[in-house]
N, C-alpha and C positions, 0 to 999 in steps of 0.2 A: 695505612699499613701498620700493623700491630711489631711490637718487637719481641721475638720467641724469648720463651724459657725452657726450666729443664722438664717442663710440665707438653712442652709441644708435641704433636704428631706428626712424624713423617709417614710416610708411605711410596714405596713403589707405584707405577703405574697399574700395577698389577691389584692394588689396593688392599690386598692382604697383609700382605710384605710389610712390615713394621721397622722405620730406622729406629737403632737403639739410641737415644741422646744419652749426651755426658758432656755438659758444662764444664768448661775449666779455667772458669774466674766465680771468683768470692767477696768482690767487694759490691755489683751491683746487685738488687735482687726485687723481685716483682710480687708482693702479698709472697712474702718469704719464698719465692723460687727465681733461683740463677735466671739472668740473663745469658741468652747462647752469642758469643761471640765468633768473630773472624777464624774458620776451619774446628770449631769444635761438631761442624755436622759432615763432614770427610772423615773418610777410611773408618767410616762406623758399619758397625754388624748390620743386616737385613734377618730377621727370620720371617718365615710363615709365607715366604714367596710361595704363590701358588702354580708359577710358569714352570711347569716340571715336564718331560717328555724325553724320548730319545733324540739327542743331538739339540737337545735345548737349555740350557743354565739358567736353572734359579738365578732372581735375584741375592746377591748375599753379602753385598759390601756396596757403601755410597764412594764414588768418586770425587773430584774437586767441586765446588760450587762454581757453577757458569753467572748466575745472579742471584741478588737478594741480601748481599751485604749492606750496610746504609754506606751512604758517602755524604755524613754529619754526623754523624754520632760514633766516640770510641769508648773503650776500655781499656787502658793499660795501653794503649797504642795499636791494640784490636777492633776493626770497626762490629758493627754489633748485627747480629743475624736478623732480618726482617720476615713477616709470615710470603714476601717473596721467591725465599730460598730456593734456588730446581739445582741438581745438575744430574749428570746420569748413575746408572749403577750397573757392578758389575756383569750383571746379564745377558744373554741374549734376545736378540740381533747386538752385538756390539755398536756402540754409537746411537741404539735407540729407546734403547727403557730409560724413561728418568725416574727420578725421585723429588717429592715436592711437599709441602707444608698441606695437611689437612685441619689442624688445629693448630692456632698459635702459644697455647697455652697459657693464655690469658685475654683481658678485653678490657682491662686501664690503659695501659701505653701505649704509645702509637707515634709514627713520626707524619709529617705531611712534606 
């Protein structure tokens, strides 16, 4: 398992749908980019969702992560975002779009 930076890609199920990353720690960092720590990939933007229709919601906001934190590794007392990361997103069916790592934004680091 790779550990995300601010380099990584999210995506909606929808795969268009782009989570916006924002790092918010500054002491670790991967070929000079942030390491994504504990909730820096919650209550982030979605654009380019392409599930549009009458009586259906874009994707446009990530929710809590369900998994993909590590349970070894912290920062600051934050555990650190692995390319495991899902949890859902605003959308509709509520409770069934997620959102998940397509690119972890790098390919040195890794935990086992």
């Amino acid at each position: 398992m790779y550990l995300l930076t601010e380099k990584a890609r999210l995506a909606c199920d929808h795969d268009n749908g782009t989570v916006a990353v924002e790092p918010t720690q500054t002491l670790v960092t991967i070929a000079n980019d942030r390491v994504l720590v504990e909730t820096d990939p919650e209550g982030r933007s979605i654009s380019g969702c392409p599930n549009v229709a009458p009586g259906i919601k874009a994707c446009g906001l990530t929710l809590k992560v369900r998994e993909g934190y590590s349970d070894l590794l912290c920062i600051e007392g934050r555990r650190i975002c692995l390319d495991t990361v899902t949890g859902l997103t605003d959308g509709t069916p509520p409770g069934a779009v997620t959102y998940t790592v397509r690119d972890p934004g790098q390919d040195i680091a890794g935990e086992r």
